[in-house]
N, C-alpha and C positions, 0 to 999 in steps of 0.2 A: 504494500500500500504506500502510494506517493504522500508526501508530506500534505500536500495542495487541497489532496483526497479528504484530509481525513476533516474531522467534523470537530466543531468546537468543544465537546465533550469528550471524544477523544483524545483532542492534544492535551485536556487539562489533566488527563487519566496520565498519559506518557506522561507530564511534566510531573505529578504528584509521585509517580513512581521512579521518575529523575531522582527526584530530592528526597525521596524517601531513600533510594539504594546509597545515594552519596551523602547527606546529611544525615541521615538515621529516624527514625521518626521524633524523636523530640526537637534535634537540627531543624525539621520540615515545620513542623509546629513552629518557631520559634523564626523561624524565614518567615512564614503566612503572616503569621501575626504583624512584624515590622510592615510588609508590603499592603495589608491589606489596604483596597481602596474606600475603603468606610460608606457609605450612603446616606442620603438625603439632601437639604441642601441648606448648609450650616445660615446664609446669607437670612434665606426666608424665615425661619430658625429664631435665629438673632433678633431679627424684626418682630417676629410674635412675642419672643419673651420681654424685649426691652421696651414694647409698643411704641410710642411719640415719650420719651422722657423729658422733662422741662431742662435745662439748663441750669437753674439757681435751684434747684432740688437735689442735682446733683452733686455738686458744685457744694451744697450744705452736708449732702452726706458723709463726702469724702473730707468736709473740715470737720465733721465728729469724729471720724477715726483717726485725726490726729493728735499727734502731744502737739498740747499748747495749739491749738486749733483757734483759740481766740486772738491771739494777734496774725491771724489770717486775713479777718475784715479790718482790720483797723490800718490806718496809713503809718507811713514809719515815720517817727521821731529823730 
């Protein structure tokens, strides 16, 4: 069977057993795992969870979690 031939479930079958005879099976696992291409789509994602966030919302949040967060708003002396 020609390379061309074979069918996309095929060549992932040859490749799993590439890396299974040359890296070992937990080598293979641990190749998948780095490579894998993840799914969905992070952008639209992103947008649902952060929805339209205000600017000065934010902007207050990130001055509660710091030290000294009050001389944040205030001008310098």
């Amino acid at each position: 069977m020609g390379h061309q031939a074979m069918t996309l479930a095929q060549i992932r079958e040859k490749g799993f057993e590439a890396l299974s005879q040359h890296l070992g099976v937990v080598g293979m696992v641990r190749f998948l795992q780095q490579s894998e291409l993840g799914w969905g789509n992070y952008t639209e994602e992103r947008d649902q969870w952060l929805e339209d966030p205000d600017l000065n919302e934010v902007a207050q949040k990130i001055q509660a979690n710091l030290p000294n967060s009050g001389n944040l708003t205030q001008g310098s002396s």
